[in-house]
C-alpha positions in Angstrom: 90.5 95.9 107.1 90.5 98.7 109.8 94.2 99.6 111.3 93.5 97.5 114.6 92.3 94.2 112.3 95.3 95.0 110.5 98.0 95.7 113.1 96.6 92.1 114.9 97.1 90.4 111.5 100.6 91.9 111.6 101.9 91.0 115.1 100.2 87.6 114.2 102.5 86.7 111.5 105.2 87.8 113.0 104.7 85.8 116.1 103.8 82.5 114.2 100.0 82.4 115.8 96.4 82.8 115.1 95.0 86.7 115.0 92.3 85.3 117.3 95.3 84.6 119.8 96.8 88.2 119.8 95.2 90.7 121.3 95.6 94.5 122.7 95.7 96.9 125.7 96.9 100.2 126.6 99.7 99.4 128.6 102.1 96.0 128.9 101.1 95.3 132.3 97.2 95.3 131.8 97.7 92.4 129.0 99.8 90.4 131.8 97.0 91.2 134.4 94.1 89.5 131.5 96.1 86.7 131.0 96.3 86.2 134.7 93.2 87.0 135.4 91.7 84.7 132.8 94.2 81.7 134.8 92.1 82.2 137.7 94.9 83.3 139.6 93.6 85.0 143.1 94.2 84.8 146.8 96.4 82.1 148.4 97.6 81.1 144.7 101.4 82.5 144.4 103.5 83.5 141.1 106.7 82.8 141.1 109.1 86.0 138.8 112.7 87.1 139.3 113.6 89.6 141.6 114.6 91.9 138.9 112.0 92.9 137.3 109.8 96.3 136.8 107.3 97.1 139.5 104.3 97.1 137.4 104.9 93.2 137.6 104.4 92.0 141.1 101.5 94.9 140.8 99.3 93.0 138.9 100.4 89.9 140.2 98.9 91.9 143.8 95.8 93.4 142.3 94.2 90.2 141.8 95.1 89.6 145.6 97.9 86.7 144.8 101.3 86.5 146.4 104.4 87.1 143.9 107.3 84.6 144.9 110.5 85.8 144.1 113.7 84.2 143.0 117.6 85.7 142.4 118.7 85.8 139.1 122.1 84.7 137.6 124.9 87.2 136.6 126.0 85.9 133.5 122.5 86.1 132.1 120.5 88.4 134.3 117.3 86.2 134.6 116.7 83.1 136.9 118.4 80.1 136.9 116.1 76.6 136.4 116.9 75.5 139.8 116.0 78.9 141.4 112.7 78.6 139.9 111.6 75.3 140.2 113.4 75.1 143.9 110.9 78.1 145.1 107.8 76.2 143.5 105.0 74.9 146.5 101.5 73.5 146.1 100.2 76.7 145.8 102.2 77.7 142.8 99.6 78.8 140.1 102.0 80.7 137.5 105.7 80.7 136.8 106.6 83.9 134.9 109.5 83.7 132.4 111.2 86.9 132.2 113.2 88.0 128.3 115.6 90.5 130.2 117.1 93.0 127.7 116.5 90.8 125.0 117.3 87.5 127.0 115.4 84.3 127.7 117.0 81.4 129.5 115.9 78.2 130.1 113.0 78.4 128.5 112.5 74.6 127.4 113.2 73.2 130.5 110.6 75.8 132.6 107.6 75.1 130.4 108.5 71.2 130.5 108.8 71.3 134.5 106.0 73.6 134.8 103.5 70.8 132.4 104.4 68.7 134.6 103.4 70.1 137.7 100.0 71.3 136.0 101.1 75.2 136.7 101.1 78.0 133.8 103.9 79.6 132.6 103.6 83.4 131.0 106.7 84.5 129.3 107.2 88.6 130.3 108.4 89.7 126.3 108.2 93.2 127.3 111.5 93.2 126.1 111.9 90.9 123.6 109.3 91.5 120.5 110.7 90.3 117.8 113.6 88.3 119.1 113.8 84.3 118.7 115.3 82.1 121.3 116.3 78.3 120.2 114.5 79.6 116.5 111.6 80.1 117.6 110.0 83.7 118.2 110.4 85.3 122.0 106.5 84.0 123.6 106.4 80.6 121.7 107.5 78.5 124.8 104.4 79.1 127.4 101.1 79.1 127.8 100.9 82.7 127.4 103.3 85.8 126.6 102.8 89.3 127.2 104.4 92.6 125.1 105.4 96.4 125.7 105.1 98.7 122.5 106.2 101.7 125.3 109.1 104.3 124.6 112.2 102.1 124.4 110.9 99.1 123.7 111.6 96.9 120.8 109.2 99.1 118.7 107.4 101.9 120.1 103.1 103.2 120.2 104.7 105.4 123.4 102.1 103.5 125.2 100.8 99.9 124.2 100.8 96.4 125.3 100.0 92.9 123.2 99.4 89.5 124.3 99.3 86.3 122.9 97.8 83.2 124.5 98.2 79.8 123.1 96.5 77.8 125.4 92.7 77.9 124.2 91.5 77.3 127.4 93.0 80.4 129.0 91.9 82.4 125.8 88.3 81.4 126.4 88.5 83.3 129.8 90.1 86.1 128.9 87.6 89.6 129.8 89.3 92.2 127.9 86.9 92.6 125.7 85.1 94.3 128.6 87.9 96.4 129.7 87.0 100.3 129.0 88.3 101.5 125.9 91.0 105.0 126.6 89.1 108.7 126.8 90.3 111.4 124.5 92.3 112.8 127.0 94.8 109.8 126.9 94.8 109.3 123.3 95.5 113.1 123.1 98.0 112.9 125.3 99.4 110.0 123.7 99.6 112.2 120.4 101.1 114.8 121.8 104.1 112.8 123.4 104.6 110.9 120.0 104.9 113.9 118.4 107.6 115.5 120.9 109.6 112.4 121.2 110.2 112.2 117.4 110.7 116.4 116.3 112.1 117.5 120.0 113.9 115.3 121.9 117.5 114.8 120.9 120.9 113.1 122.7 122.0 116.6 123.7 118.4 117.1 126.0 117.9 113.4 126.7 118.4 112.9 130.3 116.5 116.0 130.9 113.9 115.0 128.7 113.5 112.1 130.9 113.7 112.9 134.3 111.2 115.7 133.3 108.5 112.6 131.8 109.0 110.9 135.2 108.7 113.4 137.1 105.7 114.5 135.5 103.8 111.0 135.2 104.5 110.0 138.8 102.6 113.6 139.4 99.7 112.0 137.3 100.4 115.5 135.0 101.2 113.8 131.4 100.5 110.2 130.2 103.2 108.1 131.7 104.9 104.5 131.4 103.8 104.2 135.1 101.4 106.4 137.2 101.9 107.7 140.6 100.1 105.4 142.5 101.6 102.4 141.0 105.3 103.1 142.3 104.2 104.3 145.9 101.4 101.5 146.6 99.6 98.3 145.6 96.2 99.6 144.8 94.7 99.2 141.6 94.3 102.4 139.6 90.6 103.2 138.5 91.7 103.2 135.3 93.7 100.4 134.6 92.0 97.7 132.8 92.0 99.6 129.5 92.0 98.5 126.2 94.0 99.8 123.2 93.4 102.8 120.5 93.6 104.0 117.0 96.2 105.5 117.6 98.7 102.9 119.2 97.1 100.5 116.1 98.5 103.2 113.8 101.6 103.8 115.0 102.5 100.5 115.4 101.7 99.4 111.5 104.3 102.3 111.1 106.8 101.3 113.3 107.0 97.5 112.6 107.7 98.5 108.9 111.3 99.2 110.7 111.6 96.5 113.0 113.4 94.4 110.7 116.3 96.6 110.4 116.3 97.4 114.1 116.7 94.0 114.8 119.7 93.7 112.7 121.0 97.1 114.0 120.5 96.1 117.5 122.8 92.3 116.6 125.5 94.3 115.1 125.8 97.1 117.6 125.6 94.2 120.5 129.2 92.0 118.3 130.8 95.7 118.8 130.5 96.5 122.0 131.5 92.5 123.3 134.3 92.5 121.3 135.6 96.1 123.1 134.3 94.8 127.0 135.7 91.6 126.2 139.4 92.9 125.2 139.4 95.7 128.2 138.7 92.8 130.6 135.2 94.1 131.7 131.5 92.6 132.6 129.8 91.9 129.1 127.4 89.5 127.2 129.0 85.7 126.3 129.0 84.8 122.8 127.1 81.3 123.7 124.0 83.7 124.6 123.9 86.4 121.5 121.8 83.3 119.2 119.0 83.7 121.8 119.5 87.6 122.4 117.8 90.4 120.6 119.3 93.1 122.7 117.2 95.8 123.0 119.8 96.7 125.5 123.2 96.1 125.8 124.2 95.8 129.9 126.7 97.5 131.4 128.2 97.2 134.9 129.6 100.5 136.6 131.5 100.8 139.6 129.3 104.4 140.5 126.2 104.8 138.4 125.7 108.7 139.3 129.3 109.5 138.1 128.7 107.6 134.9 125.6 109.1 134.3 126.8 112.2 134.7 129.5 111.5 132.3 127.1 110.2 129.6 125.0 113.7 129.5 128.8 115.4 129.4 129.1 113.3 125.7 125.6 113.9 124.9 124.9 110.0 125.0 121.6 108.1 126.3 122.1 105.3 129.0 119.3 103.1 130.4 118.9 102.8 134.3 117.1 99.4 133.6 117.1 98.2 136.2 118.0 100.4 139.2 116.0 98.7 141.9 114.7 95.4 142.2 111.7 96.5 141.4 112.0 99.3 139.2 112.2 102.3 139.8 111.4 102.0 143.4 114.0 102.9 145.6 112.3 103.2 149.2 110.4 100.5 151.0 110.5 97.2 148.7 108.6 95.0 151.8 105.5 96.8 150.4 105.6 94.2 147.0 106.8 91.1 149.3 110.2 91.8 149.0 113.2 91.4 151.1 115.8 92.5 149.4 118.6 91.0 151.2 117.4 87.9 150.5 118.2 88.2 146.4 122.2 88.9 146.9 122.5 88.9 143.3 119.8 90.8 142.2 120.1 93.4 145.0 123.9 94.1 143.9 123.4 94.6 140.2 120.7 96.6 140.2 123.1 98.9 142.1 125.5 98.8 139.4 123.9 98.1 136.1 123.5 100.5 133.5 122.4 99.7 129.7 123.5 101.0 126.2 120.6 101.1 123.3 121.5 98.7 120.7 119.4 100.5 118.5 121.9 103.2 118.1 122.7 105.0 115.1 125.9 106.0 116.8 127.6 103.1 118.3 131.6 104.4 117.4 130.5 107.1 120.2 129.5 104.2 122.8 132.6 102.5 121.9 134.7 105.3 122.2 133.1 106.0 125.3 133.6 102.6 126.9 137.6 103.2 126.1 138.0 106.2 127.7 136.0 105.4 130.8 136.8 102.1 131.3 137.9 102.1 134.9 134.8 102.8 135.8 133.2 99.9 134.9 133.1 96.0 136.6 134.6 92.8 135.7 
């Protein structure tokens, strides 16, 4: 069996589907743009997401010439609530996406059920949640489809890589990745050489300057990056976006589910911490009802002024997420572009102004704890 045969099987079985259900592109966002694509989904249709997401979702949603609806989310749990969702549905709803934020689902059962109903598809957005269960059953098990990231901080890591699954054979049957082009040496060369710094060069004392260098460098189209220039400052398709996957994400991602296990359990552990010490100081965290349906990639934060606290994290040589700092991250100019009024998502608009997250996958966490303590007037209720 060749690696990709082999990591399919292996994301198969850990998903609870068919191999010929799974299947792989270079990036997240191009395996949410095949699965809408294979829905039919085009001009006058819309989609309804949260406004809180990443950019790279209303993007696809927009290269196919559809209309992204967008809905506030909820504070306690940082996604949409059921009545936000099915309240903004019309007759030209075509998809409702369900968003695992940090880890978290919510209200799954009651989406898909609505959504049936009304004859419109459902596509859970796992880019955070590989891995994770909600109500016992594995994160993408609830909707038609469900799309994955495999990019730098992501459940498990290819530094570039997206999966999806589709359960609904009829979708599957219309899915055209098989003719997307597969990525030129350059990329995969690229993508070999970033592996290879991000695991023997970049440390917690030269994080942050690690990664504003990556941004600023993949928004210049100079290295391989999580998002291109073109796709934060516009909503035109990128030449090369409907790519498929390579050797080298296939090979790197037998590797790193070996350890997925243990993250998982890692990320649990670190999560009971860190609510136990926001809990007694009084300050924003994550309700025990929710950690049974939370894998916790990352572990959210609120903070009264992110710059300060940032700046106070690279003082003790300690990685925070900005995840996510706009409502459509990372953009922070001129959201009307992507069909968003901003003021119109109260909710959404303020957190992303004040949350900040901690990686649960931390090796460290008496440092994050310790860190919470000592700063702790500078974070929210």
């Amino acid at each position: 069996m060749d690696s990709r045969s082999l990591y399919v099987k292996q994301l198969a079985d850990r998903l609870g589907a068919r191999s010929e259900e799974v299947f792989l592109t270079w990036k997240g966002r191009v395996a949410f743009y095949a699965i809408l694509e294979a829905m039919g989904v085009g001009e006058e249709d819309e989609v309804i997401l949260p406004a809180f997401t990443c950019v790279v979702v209303p993007n696809a949603i927009l290269y196919l010439g559809a209309k992204p609806v967008y809905v506030d989310i909820e504070r306690k749990t940082l996604n949409p609530s059921f009545k936000s969702i099915s309240d903004a549905v019309t007759s030209k709803t075509k998809v409702i996406v369900c968003q695992n934020t940090f880890g978290l689902s919510s209200d799954l059962e009651r989406v898909a059920k609505f959504a049936k109903e009304k004859e419109i598809y459902t596509i859970e957005d796992c880019t955070h949640g590989f891995g994770g269960l909600h109500s016992g059953q594995p994160n993408g098990a609830f909707c038609d489809a469900a799309f994955y990231s495999s990019q730098w901080n992501k459940p498990f890591s290819t530094g570039i890589g997206g999966i999806g699954w589709v359960r609904n054979d009829t979708i599957r049957k219309c899915l055209k990745v098989e003719s997307y082009s597969d990525p030129g040496w350059k990329s995969r060369t690229s993508l070999s050489l970033l592996l290879f710094i991000r695991k023997n060069i970049v440390r917690p004392w030269n994080y942050w300057a690690a990664v504003k260098l990556y941004r600023w460098l993949s928004r210049k189209n100079i290295i391989l990056g999580s998002s291109s220039g073109g796709e934060v400052t516009g909503v035109n398709r990128p030449g090369d976006y409907t790519c498929g996957s390579c050797s080298v994400q296939h090979k790197e991602g037998i590797k790193a589910l070996k350890k997925l296990d243990h993250l998982l359990e890692r990320r649990k552990s670190n999560a009971a911490l860190l609510t136990d010490v926001l809990k007694k100081l009084g300050k924003y965290y994550v309700p025990s009802e929710l950690h049974s349906d939370h894998s916790f990639l990352k572990y959210p934060i609120l903070v009264k002024d992110r710059e300060k606290v940032e700046k106070l994290a690279i003082r003790n040589k300690l990685e925070l997420g900005d995840w996510f700092n706009s409502q459509l991250h990372p953009v922070q100019e001129d959201l009307h572009l992507w069909s968003l009024e901003p003021d119109l998502y109260p909710v959404s608009k303020e957190l992303s102004g004040q949350v900040l997250n901690i990686p649960c996958d931390t090796a460290h966490i008496g440092a994050y704890v310790q860190f919470i303590e000592s700063y702790s007037e500078e974070l929210l209720k």
